[in-house]
C-alpha positions in Angstrom: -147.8 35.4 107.8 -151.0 34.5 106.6 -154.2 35.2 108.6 -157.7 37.0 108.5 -157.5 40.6 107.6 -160.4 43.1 108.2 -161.7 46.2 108.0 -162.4 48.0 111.4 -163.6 51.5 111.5 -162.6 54.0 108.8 -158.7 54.2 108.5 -157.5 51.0 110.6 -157.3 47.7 109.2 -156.9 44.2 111.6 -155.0 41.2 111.0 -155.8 38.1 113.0 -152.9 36.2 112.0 -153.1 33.6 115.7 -156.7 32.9 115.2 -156.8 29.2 113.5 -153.2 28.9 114.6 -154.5 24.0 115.7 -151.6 22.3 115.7 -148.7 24.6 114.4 -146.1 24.7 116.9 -144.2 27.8 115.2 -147.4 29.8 115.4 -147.6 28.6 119.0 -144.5 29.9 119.8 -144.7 32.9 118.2 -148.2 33.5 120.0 -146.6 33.0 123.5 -143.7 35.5 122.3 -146.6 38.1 121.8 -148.6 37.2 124.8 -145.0 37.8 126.4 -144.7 41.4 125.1 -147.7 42.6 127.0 -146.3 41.7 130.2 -145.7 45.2 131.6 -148.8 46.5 131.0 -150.3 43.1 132.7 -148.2 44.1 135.9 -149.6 47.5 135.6 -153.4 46.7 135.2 -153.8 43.1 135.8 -157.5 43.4 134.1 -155.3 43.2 130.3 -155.3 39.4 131.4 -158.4 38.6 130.8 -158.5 40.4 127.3 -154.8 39.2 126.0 -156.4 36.0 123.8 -158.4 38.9 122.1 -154.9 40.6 121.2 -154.3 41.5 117.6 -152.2 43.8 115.1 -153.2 47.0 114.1 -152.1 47.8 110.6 -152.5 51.6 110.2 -152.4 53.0 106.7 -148.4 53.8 106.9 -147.9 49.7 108.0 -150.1 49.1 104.8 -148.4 51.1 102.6 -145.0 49.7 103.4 -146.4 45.9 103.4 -148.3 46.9 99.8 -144.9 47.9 98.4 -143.0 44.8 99.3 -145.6 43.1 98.1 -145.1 45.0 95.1 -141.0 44.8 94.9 -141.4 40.9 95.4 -143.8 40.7 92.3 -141.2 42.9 90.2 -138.6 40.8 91.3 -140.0 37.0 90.5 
């Protein structure tokens, strides 16, 4: 899914991939899924509430690795 990618800190790369998500109801429904997946820790400490619409993925250098060599395998194989 394509979305804004940065660099944060030394080893941990962001992906904002719900940030421009307008008028695209699969990426709406995908967001609510993920707002959905916090839910215990929101019954645990209500306060993640408030910070959920600032929710993102954290792509480690393992998670990049992997997503590098599909990218890779899908280039070989076109």
């Amino acid at each position: 899914m394509n979305g804004m990618v940065k660099k944060f800190g030394a080893l941990r790369i962001v992906h904002e991939k719900y940030r421009n998500i307008g008028a695209q109801k699969d990426l709406a429904i995908e967001r609510t899924q993920f707002e959905r997946s916090f839910s215990y820790a929101i019954s645990v400490n209500p306060d993640v509430q408030r910070h959920l619409h600032r929710a993102i993925d954290n792509i480690d250098p393992l998670i990049c690795e992997q997503l590098f060599d599909r990218i890779a395998l899908q280039v070989y194989l076109s």
